[in-house]
C-alpha positions in Angstrom: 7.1 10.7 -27.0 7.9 14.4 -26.9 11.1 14.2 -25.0 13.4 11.4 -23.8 14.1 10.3 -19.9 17.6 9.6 -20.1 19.2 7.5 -17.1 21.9 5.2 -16.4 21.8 1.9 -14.1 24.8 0.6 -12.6 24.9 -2.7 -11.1 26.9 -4.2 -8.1 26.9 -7.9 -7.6 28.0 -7.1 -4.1 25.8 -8.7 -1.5 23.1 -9.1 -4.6 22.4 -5.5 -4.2 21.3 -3.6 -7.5 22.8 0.0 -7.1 21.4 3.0 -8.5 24.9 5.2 -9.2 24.3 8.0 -10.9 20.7 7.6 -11.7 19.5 11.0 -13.1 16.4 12.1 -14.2 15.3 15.1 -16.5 12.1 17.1 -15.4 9.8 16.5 -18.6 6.3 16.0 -19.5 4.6 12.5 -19.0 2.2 11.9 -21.5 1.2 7.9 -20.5 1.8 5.8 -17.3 4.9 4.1 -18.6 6.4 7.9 -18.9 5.0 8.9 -15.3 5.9 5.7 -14.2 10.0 6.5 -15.1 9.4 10.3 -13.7 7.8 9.1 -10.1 10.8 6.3 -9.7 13.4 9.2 -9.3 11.7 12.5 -10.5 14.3 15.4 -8.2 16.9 13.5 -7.3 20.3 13.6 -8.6 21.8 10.3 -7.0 19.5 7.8 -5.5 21.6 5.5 -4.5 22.5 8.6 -1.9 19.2 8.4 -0.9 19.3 4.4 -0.5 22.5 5.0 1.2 21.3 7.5 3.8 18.2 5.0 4.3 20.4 1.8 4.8 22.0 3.8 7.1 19.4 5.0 9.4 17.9 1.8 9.2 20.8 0.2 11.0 21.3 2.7 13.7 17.8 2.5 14.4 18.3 -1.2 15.0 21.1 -0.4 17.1 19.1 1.6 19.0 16.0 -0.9 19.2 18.4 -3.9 20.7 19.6 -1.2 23.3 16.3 -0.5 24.0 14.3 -3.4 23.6 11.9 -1.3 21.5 10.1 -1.4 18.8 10.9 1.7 16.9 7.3 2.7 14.4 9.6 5.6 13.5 12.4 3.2 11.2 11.9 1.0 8.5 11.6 -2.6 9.0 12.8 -6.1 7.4 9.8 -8.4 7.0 11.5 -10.6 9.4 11.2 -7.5 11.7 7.5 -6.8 11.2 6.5 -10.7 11.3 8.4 -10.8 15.3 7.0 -7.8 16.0 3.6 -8.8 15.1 3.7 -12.1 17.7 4.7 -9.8 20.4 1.7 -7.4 19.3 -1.1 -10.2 19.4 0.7 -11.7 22.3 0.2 -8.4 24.2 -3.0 -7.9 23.2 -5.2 -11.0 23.3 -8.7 -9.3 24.2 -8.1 -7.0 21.0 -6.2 -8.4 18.3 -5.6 -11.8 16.5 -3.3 -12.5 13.5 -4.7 -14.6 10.8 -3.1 -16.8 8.0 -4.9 -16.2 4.9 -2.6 -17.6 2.6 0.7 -18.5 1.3 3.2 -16.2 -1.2 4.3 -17.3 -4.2 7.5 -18.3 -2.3 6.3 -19.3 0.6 6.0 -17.1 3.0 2.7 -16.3 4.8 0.5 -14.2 4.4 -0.7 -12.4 7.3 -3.8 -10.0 8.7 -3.9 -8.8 12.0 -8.0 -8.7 13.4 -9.1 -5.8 15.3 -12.4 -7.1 17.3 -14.5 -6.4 20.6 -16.2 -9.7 20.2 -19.0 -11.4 17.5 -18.3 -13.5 14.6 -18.6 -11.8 10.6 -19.7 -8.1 12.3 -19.6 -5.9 9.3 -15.7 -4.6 8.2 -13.1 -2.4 7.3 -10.3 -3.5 5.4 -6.8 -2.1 5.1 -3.8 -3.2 3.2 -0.4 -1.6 2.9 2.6 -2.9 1.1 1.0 -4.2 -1.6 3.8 -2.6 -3.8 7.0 -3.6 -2.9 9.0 -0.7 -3.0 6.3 1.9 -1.3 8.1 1.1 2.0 6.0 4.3 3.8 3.0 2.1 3.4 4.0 -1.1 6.0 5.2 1.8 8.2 2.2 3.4 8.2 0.5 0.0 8.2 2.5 -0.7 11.9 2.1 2.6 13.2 -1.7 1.9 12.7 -2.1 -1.0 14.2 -0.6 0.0 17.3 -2.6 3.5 17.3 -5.9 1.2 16.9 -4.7 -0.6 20.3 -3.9 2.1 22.3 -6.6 5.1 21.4 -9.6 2.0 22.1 -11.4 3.2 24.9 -9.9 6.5 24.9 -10.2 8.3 21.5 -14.3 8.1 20.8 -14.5 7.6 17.2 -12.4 4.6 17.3 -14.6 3.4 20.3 -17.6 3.3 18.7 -16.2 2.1 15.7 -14.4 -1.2 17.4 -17.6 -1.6 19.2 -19.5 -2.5 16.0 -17.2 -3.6 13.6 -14.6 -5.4 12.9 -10.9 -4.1 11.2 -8.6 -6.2 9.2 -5.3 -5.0 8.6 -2.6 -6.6 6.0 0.1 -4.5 6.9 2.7 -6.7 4.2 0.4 -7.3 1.2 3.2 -8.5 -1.1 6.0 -10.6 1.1 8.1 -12.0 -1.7 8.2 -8.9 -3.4 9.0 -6.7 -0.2 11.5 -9.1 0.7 13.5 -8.7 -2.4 13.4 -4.5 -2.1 15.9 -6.0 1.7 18.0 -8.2 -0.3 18.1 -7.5 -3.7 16.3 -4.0 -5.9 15.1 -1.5 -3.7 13.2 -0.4 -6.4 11.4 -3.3 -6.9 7.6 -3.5 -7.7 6.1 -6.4 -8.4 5.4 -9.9 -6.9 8.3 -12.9 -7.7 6.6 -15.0 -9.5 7.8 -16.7 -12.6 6.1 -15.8 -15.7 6.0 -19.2 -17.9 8.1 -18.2 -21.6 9.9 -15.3 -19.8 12.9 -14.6 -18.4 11.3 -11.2 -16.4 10.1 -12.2 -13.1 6.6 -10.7 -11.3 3.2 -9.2 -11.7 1.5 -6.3 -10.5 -0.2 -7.7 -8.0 -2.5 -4.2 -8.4 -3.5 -5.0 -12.2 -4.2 -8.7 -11.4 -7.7 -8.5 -10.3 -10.8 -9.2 -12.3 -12.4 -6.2 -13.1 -11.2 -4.9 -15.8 -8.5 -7.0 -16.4 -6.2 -6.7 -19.1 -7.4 -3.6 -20.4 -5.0 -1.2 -21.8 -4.2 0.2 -17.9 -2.1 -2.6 -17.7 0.2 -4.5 -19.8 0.6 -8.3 -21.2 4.1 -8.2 -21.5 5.8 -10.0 -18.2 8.8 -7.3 -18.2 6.6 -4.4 -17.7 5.9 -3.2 -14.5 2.4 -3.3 -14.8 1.9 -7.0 -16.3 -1.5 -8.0 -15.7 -0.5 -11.4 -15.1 -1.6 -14.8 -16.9 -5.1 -14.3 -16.2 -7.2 -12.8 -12.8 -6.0 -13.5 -9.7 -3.3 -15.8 -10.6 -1.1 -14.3 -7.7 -1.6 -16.1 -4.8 -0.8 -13.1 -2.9 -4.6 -11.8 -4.7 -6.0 -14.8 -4.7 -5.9 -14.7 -0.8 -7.8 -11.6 -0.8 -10.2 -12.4 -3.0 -11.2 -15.5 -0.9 -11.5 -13.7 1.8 -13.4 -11.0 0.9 -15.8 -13.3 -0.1 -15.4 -16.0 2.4 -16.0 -13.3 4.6 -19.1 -11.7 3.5 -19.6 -8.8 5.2 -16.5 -6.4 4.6 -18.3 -2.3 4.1 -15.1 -0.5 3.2 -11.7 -1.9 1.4 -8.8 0.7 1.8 -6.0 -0.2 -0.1 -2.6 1.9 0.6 0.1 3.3 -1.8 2.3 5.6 -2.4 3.3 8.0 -3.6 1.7 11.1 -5.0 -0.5 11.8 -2.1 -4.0 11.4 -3.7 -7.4 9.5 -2.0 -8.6 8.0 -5.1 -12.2 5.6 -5.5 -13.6 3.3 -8.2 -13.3 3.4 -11.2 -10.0 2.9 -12.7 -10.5 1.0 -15.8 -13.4 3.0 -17.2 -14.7 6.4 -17.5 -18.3 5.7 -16.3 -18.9 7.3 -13.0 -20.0 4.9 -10.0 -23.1 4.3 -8.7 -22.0 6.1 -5.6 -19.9 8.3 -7.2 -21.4 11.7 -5.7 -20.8 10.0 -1.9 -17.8 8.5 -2.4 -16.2 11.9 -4.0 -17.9 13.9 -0.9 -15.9 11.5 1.8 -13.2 11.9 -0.2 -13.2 16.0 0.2 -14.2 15.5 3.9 -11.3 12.9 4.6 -8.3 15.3 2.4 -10.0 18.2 4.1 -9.2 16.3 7.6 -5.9 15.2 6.9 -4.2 18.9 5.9 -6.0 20.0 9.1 -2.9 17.9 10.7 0.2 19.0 8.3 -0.8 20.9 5.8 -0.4 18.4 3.2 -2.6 18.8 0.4 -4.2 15.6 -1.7 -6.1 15.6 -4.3 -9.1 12.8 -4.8 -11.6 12.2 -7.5 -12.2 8.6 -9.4 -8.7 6.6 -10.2 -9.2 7.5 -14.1 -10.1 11.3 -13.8 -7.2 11.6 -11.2 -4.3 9.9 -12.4 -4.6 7.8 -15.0 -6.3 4.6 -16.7 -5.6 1.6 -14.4 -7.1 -2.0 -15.3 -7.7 -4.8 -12.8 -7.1 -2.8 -9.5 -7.7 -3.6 -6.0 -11.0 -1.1 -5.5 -12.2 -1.5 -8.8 -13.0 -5.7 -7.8 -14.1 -4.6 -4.4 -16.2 -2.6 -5.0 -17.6 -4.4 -7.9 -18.1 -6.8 -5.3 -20.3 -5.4 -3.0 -18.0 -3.1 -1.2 -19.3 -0.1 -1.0 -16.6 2.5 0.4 -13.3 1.0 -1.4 -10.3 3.7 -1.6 -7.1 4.2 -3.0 -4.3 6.1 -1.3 -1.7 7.6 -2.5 0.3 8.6 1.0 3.7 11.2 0.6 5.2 12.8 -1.1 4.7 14.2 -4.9 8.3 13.1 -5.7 10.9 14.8 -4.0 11.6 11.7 -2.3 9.1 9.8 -3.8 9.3 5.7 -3.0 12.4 6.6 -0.7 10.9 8.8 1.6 12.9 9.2 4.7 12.4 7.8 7.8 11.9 11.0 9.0 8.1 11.3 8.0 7.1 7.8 9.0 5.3 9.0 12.2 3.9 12.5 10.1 2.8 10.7 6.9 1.3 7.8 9.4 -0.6 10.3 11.9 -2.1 12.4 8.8 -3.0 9.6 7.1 -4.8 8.6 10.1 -7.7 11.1 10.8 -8.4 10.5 6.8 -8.7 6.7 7.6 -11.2 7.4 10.3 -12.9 10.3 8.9 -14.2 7.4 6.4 -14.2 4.5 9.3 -16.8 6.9 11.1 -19.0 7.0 8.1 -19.1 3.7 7.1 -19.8 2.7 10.2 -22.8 5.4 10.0 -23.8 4.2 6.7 -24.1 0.4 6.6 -26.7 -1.6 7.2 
């Protein structure tokens, strides 16, 4: 290691909350995910517990404003208590479009939901979508919601969408990772991992994005339990993965698998654990360009894409890598805003611009899948 990233924690056993006081980072050269890793967490910013602050802050004026109202707000941040009402009122509203489905249980119990986007017909070909399967990527859910409720109202008007709904079906997990998104509310903002307790360790979690078997626990990932990238005990131990998995193949006919980060704003496709090119390498890199391409048309914000190893680094037992090992075709990685001004605390602010860009990217590839399957 070249240079050192110095910082400070501070802790506050005040409502549970860990505090972030003073937490300040030195701009320096990363040279291996653990050192990017440190540099992304609070790369720019000279207090984040400021930022945390400010988003505490706005969070609970917007849910002033909401009870005023009696509005959901898809610009504000939400609890997972929050998103799990709101989605009863959603399906509740819209019977003839959208179901929610139980496909499992967390760690600690809480469900694990998917919201179904169909026009009718039983195991049409599919689109998946998950968001929030990083605790702390808080942009992801909120993207995940604004989504959902896009899909509902721009059926029948918006034409892509149409004919898209009309012959498949779209799964969306808009809280991949309960426990762990749970704790970010309560406990660590910051917070990355599922909360499951690792057997001989004190450290708590795994990555639920280096759990999967393909690749596994190769050397983009780790085998110690405090790292924030434990691999886990062995593949698909989570149950929050496990879920996934069983679907995905109970299932049988999913086409696409788009799996949603942040941050670093990147569209990213298999593979992550090696350096040999995919099969489909030359299509899935040409979508990529077309869906980037459509999504600065909106903003102006700029992504790079490429395979997960050529664009940011060596990551074992990853979400697209199983897919599309496992006979999904069109499986992408996103990496929504920003490249780390803000990074995992990105205001509340660019919910609704990060959600609408990210958008026309997501159908840009919807379109062609459903173009492309058989």
């Amino acid at each position: 290691m070249k240079q050192l990233l110095l910082f400070s924690f501070l802790l506050s056993v005040a409502f549970g909350e860990q505090l972030f006081v003073g937490d300040q980072v030195l701009r320096i050269s990363a040279e291996n995910e653990g050192q990017l890793r440190s540099l992304r967490e609070l790369e720019e910013r000279e207090d984040l517990q400021d930022l945390l602050d400010n988003e505490k802050e706005t969070m609970s004026l917007s849910r002033k404003s909401e009870r005023s109202v009696g509005k959901f707000s898809f610009s504000s941040y939400h609890t997972i208590e929050e998103i799990y009402s709101w989605m009863d009122n959603f399906v509740a509203e819209n019977p003839s479009l959208v179901s929610r489905l139980q496909i499992g249980q967390s760690y600690e119990g809480r469900p694990i939901y998917v919201l179904k986007f169909s026009t009718g017909g039983d195991r049409r070909p599919a689109i998946w979508i998950d968001t929030g399967i990083h605790a702390r990527e808080w942009i992801t859910p909120a993207t995940g919601l604004w989504t959902a409720n896009k899909i509902v109202s721009e059926y029948g008007q918006d034409a892509a969408l149409t004919a898209v709904l009309d012959s498949m079906d779209i799964f969306l997990e808009i809280v991949t990772n309960p426990d762990g998104f749970a704790y970010t509310h309560t406990t660590n903002r910051m917070w990355r991992k599922t909360r499951s307790v690792n057997a001989g360790s004190s450290c708590v979690g795994v990555d639920p994005n280096r759990n999967w078997d393909a690749g596994f626990g190769g050397p983009g990932s780790s085998s110690n339990p405090c790292s924030e990238t434990y691999h886990g005990p062995f593949p698909h131990s989570e149950s929050e993965v496990k879920s996934i998995v069983d679907f995905i193949l109970g299932h049988g006919n999913v086409k696409s698998a788009l799996s949603i980060h942040s941050y670093s704003q990147m569209l990213m496709f298999p593979y992550g654990y090696k350096t040999e090119p995919a099969p489909d390498h030359q299509e899935l890199n040409d979508l990529a360009r077309e869906a980037v391409s459509a999504l600065a048309d909106v903003y102006g914000t700029a992504y790079t894409f490429g395979s997960t190893i050529d664009t940011i680094y060596q990551a074992d037992g990853t979400t697209i890598d199983w897919t599309y090992e496992n006979g999904v075709k069109y499986s992408y990685t996103f990496e929504l805003r920003d490249t780390g001004r803000y990074g995992f605390v990105l205001p509340a602010a660019q919910i609704i611009p990060t959600a609408e860009e990210t958008w026309v990217a997501l159908l840009k590839i919807m379109e062609h899948v459903r173009d492309h399957s058989s």
